[in-house]
C-alpha positions as a printed Julia matrix, in Angstrom:
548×3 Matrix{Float64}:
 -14.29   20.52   28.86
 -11.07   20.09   31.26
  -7.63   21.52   29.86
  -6.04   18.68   31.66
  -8.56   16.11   28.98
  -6.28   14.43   26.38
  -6.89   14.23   22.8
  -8.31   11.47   22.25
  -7.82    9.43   18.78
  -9.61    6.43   17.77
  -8.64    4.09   14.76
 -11.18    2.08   12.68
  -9.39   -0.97   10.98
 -11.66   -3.68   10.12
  -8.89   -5.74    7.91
  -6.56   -8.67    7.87
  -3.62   -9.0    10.66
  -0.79   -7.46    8.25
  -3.24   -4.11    7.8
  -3.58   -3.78   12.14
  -0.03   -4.39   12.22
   0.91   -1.61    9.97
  -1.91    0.57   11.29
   0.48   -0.22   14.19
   3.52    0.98   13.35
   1.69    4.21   11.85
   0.07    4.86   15.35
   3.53    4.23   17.18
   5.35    6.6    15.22
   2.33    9.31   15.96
   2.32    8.52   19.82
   6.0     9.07   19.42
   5.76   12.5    18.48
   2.85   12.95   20.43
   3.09   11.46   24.06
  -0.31   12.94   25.0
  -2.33   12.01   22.56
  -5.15    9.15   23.87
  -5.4     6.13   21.02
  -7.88    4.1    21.07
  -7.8     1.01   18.44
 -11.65   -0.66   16.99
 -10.79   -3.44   15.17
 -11.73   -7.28   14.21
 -10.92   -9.56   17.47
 -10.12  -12.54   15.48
  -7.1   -10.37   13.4
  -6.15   -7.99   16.23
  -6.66  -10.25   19.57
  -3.42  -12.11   19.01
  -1.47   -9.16   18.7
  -2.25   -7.55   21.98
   2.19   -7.68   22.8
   2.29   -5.19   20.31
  -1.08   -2.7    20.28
  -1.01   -2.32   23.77
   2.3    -0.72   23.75
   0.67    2.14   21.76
  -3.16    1.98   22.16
  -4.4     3.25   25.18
  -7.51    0.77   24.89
  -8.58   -1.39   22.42
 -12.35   -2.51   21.29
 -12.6    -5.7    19.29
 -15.28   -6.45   17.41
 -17.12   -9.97   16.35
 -19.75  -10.93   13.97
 -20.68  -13.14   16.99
 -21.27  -10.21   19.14
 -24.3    -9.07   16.93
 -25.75  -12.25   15.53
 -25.07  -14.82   18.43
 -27.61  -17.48   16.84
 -29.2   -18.57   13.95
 -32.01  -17.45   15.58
 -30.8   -13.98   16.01
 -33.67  -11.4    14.93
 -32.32   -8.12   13.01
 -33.91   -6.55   16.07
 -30.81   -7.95   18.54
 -28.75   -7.2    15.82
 -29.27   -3.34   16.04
 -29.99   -3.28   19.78
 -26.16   -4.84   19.79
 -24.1    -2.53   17.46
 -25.87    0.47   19.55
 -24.72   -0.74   22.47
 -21.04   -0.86   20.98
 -21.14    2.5    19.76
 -22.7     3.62   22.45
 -20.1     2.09   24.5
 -17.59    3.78   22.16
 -19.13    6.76   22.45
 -18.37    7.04   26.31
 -14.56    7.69   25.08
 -15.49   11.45   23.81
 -13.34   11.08   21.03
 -11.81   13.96   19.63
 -10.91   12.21   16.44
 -12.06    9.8    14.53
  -9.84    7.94   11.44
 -10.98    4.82    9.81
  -8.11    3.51    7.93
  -9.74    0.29    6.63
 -11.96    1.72    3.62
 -14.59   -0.75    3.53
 -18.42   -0.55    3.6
 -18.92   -2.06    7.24
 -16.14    0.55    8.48
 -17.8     3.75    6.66
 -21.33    3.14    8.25
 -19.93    2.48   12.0
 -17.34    5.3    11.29
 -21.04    6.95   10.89
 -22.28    6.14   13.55
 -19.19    7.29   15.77
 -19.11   10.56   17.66
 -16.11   13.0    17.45
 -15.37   16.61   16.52
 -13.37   15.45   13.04
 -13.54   12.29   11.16
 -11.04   11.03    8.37
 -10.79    8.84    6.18
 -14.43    7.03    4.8
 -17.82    7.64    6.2
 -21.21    8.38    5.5
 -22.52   11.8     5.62
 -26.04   12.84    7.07
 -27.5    12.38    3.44
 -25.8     8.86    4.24
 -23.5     9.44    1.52
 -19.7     8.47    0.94
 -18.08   11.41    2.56
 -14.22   11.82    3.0
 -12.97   14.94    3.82
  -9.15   14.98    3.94
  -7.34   14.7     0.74
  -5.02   11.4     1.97
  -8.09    9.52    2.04
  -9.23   10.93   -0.84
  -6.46    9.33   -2.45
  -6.18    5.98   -1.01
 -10.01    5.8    -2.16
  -9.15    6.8    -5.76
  -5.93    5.18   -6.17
  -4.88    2.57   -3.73
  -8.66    0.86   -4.22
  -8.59    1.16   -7.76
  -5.19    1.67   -9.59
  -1.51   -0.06   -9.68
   0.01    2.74  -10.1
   0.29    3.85   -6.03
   4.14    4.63   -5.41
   3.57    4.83   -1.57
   4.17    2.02    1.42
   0.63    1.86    3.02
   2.28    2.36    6.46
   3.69    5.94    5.22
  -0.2     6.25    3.89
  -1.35    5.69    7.45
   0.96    7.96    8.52
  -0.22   10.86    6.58
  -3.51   10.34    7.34
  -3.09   10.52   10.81
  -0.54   13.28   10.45
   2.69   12.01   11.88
   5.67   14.22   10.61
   8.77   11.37   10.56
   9.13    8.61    8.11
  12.55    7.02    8.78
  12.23    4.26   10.48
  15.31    4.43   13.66
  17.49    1.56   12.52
  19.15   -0.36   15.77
  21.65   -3.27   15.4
  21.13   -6.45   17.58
  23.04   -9.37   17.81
  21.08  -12.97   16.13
  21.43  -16.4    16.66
  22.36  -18.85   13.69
  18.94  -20.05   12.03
  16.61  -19.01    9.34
  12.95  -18.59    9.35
  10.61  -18.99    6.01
   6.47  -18.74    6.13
   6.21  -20.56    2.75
   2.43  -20.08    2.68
   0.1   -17.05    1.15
  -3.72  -16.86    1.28
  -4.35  -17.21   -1.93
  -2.88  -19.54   -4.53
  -2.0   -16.68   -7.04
   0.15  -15.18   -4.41
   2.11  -19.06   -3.54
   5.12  -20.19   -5.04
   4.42  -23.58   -4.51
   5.56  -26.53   -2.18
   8.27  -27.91   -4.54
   9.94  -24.35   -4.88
   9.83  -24.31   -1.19
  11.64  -28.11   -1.03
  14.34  -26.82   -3.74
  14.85  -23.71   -1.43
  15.29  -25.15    1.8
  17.81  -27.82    0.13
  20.29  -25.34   -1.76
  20.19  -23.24    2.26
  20.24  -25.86    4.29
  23.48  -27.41    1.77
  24.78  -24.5     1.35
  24.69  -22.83    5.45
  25.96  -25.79    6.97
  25.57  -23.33   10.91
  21.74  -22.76    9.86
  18.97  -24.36   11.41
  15.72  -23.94    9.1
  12.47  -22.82   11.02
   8.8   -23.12    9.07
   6.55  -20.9    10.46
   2.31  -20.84    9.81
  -0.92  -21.28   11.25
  -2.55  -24.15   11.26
  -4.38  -23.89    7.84
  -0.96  -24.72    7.09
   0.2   -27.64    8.94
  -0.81  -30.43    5.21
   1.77  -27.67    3.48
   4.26  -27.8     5.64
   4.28  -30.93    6.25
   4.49  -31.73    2.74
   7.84  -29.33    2.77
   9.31  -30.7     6.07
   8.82  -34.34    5.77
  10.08  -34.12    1.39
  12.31  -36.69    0.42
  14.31  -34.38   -0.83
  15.23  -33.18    3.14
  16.06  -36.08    4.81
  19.57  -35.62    5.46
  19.15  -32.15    6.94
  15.83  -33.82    8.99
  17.85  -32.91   12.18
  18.16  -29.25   11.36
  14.69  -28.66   10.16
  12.01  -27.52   13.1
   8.4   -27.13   11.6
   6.29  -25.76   14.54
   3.55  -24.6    11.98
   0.36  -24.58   13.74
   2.17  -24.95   17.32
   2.92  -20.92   18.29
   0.86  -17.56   18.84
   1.6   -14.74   16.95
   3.57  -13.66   19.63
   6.02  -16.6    20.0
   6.14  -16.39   16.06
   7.2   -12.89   16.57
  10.07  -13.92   19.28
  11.07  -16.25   17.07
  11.82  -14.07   13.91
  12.83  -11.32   15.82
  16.18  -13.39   16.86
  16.82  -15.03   13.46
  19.2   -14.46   10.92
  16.87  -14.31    8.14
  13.64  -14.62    7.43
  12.23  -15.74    3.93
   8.64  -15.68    2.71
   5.73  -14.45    0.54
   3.81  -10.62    0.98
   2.64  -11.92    4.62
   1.54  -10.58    8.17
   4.82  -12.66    9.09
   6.8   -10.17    7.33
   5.11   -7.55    8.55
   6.39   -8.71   12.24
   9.97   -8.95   10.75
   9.43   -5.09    9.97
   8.5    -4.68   13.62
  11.93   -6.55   14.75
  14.08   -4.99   11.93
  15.16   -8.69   10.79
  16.6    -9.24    7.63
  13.63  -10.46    4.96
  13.28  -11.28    1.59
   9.88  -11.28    0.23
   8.8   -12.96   -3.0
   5.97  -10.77   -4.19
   3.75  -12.87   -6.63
   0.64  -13.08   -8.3
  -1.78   -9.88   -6.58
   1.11   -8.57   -4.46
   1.72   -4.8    -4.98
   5.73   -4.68   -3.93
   4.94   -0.8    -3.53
   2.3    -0.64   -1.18
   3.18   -3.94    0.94
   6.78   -4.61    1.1
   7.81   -4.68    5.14
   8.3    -1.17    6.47
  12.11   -1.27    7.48
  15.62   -1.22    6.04
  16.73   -4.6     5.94
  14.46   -6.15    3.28
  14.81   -7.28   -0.48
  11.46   -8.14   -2.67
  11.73  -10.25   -5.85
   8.77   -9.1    -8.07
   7.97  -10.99  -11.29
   8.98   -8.08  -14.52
   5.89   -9.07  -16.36
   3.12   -6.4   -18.1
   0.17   -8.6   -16.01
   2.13   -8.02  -13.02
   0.72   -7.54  -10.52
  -2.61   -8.79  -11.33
  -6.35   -8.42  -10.4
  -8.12  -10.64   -7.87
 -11.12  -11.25  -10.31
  -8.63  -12.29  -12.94
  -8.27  -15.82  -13.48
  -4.87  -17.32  -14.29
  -4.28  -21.61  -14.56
  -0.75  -20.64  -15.52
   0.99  -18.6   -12.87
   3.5   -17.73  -15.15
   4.94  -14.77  -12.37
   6.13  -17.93  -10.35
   8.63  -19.52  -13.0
  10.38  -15.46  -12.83
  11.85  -16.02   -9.56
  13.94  -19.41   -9.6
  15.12  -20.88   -6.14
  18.93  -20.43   -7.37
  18.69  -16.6    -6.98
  16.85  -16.66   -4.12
  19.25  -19.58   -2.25
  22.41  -17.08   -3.43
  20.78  -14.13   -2.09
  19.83  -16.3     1.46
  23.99  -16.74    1.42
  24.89  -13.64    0.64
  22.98  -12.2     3.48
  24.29  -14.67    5.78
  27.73  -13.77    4.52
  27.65  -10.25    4.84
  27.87   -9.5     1.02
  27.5    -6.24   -0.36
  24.48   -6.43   -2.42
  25.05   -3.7    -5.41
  24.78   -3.39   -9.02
  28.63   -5.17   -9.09
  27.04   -8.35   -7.04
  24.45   -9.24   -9.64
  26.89   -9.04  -12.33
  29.53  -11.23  -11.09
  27.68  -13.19   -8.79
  24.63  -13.85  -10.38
  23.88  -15.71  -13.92
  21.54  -13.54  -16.0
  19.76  -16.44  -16.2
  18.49  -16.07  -13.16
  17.32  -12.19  -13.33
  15.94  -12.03  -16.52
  12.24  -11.74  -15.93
  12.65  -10.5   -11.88
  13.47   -7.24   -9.94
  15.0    -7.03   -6.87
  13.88   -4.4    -4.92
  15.39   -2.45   -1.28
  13.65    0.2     0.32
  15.32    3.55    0.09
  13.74    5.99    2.94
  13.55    9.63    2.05
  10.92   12.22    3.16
   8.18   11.02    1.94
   8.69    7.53    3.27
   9.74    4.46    1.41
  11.25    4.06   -2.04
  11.42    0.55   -3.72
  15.09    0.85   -5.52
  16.03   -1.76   -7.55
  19.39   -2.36   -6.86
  19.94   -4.58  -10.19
  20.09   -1.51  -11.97
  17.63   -3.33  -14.9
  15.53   -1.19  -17.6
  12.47    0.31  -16.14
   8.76   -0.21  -17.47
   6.4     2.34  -18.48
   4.28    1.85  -15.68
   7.88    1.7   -13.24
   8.07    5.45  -14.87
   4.69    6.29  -14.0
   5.32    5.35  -10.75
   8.18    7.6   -10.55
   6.18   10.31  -11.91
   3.16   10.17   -9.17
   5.72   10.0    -6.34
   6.89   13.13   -7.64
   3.68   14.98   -8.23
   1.36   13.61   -5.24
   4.53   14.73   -3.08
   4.05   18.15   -4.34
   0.86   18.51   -4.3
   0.3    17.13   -0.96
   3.12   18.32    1.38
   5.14   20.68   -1.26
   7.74   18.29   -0.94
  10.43   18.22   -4.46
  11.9    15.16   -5.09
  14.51   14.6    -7.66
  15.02   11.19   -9.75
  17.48   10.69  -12.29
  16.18   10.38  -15.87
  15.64    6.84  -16.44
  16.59    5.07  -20.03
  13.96    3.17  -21.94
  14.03    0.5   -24.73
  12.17    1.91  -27.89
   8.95   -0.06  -26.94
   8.94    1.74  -24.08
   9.62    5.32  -25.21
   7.33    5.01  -28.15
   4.66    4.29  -25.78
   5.53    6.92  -23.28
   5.26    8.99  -26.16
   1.86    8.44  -26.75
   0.78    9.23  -23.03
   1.82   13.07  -24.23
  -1.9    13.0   -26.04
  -3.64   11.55  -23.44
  -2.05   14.42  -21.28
  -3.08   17.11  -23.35
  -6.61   15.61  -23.91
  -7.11   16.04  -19.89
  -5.4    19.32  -19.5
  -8.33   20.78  -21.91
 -10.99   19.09  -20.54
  -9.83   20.31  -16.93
  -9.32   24.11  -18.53
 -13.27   23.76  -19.78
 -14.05   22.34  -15.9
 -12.45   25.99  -15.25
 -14.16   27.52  -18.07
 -17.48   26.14  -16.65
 -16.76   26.54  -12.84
 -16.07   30.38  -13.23
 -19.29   31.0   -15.58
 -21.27   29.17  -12.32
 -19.94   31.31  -10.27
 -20.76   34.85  -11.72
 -23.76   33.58  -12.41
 -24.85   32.68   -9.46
 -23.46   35.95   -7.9
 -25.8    38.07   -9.3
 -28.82   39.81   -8.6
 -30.66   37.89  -10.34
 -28.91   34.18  -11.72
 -30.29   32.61  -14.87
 -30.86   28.88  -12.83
 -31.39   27.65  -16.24
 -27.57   29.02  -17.25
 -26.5    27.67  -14.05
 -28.22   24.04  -14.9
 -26.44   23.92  -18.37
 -22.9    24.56  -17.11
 -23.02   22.07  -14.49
 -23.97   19.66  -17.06
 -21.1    20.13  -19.02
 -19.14   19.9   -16.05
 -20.67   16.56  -15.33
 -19.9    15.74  -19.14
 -15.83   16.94  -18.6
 -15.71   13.93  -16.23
 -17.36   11.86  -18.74
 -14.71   12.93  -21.3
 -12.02   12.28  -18.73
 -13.33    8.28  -17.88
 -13.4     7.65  -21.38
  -9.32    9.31  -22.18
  -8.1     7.61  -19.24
  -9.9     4.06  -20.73
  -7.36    4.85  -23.67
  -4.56    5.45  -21.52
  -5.01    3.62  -18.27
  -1.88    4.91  -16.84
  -2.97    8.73  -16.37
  -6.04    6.86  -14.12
  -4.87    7.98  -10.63
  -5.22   11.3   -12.02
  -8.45   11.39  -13.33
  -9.69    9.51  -10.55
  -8.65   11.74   -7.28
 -10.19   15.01   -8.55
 -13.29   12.89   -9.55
 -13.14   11.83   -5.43
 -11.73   15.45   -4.86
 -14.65   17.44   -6.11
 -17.33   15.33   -5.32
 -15.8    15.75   -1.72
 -16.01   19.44   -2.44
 -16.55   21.52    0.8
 -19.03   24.31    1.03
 -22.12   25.11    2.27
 -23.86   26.73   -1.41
 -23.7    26.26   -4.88
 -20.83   29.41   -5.16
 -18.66   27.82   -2.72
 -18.98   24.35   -3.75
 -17.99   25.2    -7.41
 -15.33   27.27   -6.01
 -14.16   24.03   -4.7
 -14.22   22.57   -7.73
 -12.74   25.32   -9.78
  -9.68   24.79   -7.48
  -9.87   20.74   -8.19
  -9.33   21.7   -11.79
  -7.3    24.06  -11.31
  -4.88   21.63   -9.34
  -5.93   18.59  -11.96
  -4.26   20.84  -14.64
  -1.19   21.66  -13.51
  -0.52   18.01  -12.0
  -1.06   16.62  -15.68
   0.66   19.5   -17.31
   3.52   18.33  -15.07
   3.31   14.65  -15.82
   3.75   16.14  -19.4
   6.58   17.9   -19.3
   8.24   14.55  -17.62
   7.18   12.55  -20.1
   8.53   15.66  -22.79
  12.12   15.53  -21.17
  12.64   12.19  -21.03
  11.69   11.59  -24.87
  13.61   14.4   -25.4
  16.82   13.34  -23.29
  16.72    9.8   -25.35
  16.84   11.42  -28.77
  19.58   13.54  -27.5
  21.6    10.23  -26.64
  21.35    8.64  -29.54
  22.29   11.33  -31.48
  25.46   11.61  -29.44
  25.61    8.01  -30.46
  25.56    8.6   -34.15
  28.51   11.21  -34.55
């Protein structure tokens, strides 16, 4: 091979527009640091073509991919179908990748990430066995935990970035003068995740009354043209007719991103349009509803405040039904119209704002959340200061541990104050705790007997055989503890995916693996433990204090 030959990286992501644009802004950061590296971008044509202003700044080429492309008729025999996809890999092949990362985690990407040559693969693929393989621990955990748990404390564009190893996660803030109008997407996919077209109408009313400079842009596809329509051409808005310019359905992507890049504001639901504000630094708020994961989704940048329903079914699961939508009565168009103004205005948005400024009316059942960007990436603060949830706690402690555990990073959170329902509960978790750090010390108990077993002379295979069945019955154990407390999941669940990913090439080096995977698994929950002991701990110390 040439020392002059590049590396050469390519991407796999198979998902929606908002995923390829924060795959984007991943990748950028990465080229940053790394000017010589070669990207190469595979994704879906109909979710990444229209965003060609922005990939090819980064991606040094860029395969799209159709359903079209391999079934071009109803006729179509599975015979075309195959000759088809081996003539795109084969084309992809020609790249002599050096890397290979597919960041989209579903079925179709693992089998072409398969079917890929390079030297190293992350993320999901199939083995030779044609098995779910994932090597690197990142993935590991986005397969464990982002898939399966809502309990993930990291933005999935910091995700990305681990996983394809770039080393800053500050986004470089730069101020830019804006023009006098506000942009809102009032539309989600999904009706769990929309406010609803008469919120909308009471929205733009109180901003359109209330910023007598703004002009009001609605932005969408044109799936969306009946909705905004219905919002535009409202009673309700004819006076401010004149200062109202719907051109839903009537711009690209890219004209939609020119457009929000130069506004004052931008206001909308969890959507690839806020994803583009992240790109152009413009101030958003996002109302996170129904699905939504505020966490994992909110825009990657500075200038951004989510409202998030404080409700125990928030967020909630696709499969689950729900006629109700009770998450959308939590945020009321009055807070969100005052916090459009106080933007506007320059306001200082603290703990002091939302008591003077706000009715408590208005924030009893929401949080309002701004990203706080440390080493690890984004932090969702909520800058109301309001009590914390068991599962906010939780959160807290996984940022701390999986930042330990993956880059030895400490980070240091103050110890938050719960309500009694809360505590008591926390309390609880202390047994579920202890239940997995004994099952994990067995997993060690069991790992080590394999191994001197197996190293000598002459191993008892039957011995062998009966400790890793109790090893296979320690993860049984585990499934049904973390059933009972659903919060220590994440846990259970990545060294499940961590030693079934175990490397080695024999039986001693494979349950050396997985001794270490316990090993690890124990001192993460003893950890979680001795959180959960000095906060409990901390609370009866207060209200002692309280007493005298």
């Amino acid at each position: 091979m040439s020392k002059d030959k590049r590396t050469a990286i390519g991407i796999i992501q198979l998902t929606r527009i908002g995923d390829v644009i924060q795959t984007y802004q991943a990748a950028k950061q990465l080229k940053s640091e790394n000017p010589d590296i070669e990207l190469t971008l595979i994704a879906r044509k109909e979710f990444a073509a229209g965003l060609g202003f922005l990939l090819g700044e980064v991606f040094s080429h860029i395969i799209f991919i159709e359903i079209q492309d391999f079934i071009s008729s109803p006729a179509a025999t599975l015979s075309e179908a195959k000759s088809a996809i081996r003539d795109l890999v084969s084309d992809i092949n020609k790249l002599d990748l050096d890397v290979l990362v597919n960041l989209s985690f579903s079925k179709s990407s693992e089998y072409l990430a398969s079917m890929i040559t390079a030297k190293h693969k992350l993320g999901l693929t199939r083995n030779s066995q044609n098995q779910i393989s994932i090597e690197d621990s990142w993935s590991q955990y986005v397969f464990s935990t982002v898939m399966n748990s809502e309990s993930n404390p990291f933005n999935l564009v910091d995700l990305f970035k681990n996983i394809l190893g770039a080393k800053k996660f500050s986004p470089v803030y730069s101020e830019k003068s804006r023009n006098d109008y506000i942009v809102i997407h009032p539309f989600a996919s999904s009706k769990k995740k929309h406010w609803g077209a008469n919120k909308w109408i009471d929205l733009c009313y109180k901003i359109l009354k209330e910023n007598p400079q703004q002009q009001l842009y609605i932005v969408g596809s044109k799936a969306d043209q009946f909705n905004a329509n219905t919002i535009a051409e409202s009673p309700a808005l004819r006076d401010f007719s004149e200062r109202i310019d719907n051109v839903v359905g009537k711009t690209s992507i890219e004209e939609t991103y020119n457009l929000v890049s130069d506004a004052k504001l931008l206001v909308c639901h969890d959507s690839m349009v806020s994803h583009l504000a992240a790109v152009s630094q413009t101030p958003t708020i996002v109302l996170s509803l129904g699905t939504v994961r505020p966490s994992e989704t909110t825009p990657y940048h500075e200038n951004v405040l989510n409202l998030a329903p404080k409700r125990k079914c928030f967020p909630c699961k696709v499969q689950e039904k729900c006629e109700l939508l009770p998450c959308h009565k939590d945020i009321s168009h009055q807070l969100v119209s005052r916090l459009v103004r106080a933007i506007i205005d320059q306001e200082k948005l603290d703990a002091k704002f939302f008591k003077e400024e706000v009715s408590p009316f208005y924030l009893q059942n929401v949080g309002i959340f701004a990203p706080h960007f440390t080493e690890m990436g984004m932090d969702l603060i909520d800058i109301t200061q309001s009590s914390q949830t068991v599962q906010d706690v939780f959160k807290t402690f996984y940022k701390i541990v999986w930042s330990f555990y993956f880059k030895e990073h400490e980070l240091n959170y103050a110890i938050p104050e719960l309500s009694k329902e809360s505590l008591a509960t926390l309390s609880e978790y202390s047994k579920g705790c202890s239940y997995i750090y004994e099952l994990y010390g067995f997993g060690m108990k069991y790992s080590n007997a394999v191994i001197d077993e197996a190293k000598k002379a002459q191993p008892s295979i039957k011995l062998i055989q009966e400790n890793i069945s109790k090893m296979g019955e320690i993860d049984q154990l585990c499934t049904v503890t973390k059933k009972t407390f659903p919060l220590l999941t994440p846990i259970v669940d990545f060294f499940f995916v961590n030693k079934a990913n175990a490397r080695g090439k024999n039986i001693v080096e494979i349950t050396q693996s997985n001794l270490i995977s316990f090993y690890d698994g124990q001192n993460m929950i003893k950890v979680i433990y001795d959180l959960i002991d000095s906060i409990t701990k901390d609370a009866l110390s207060r209200e002692q204090i309280k007493e005298v």
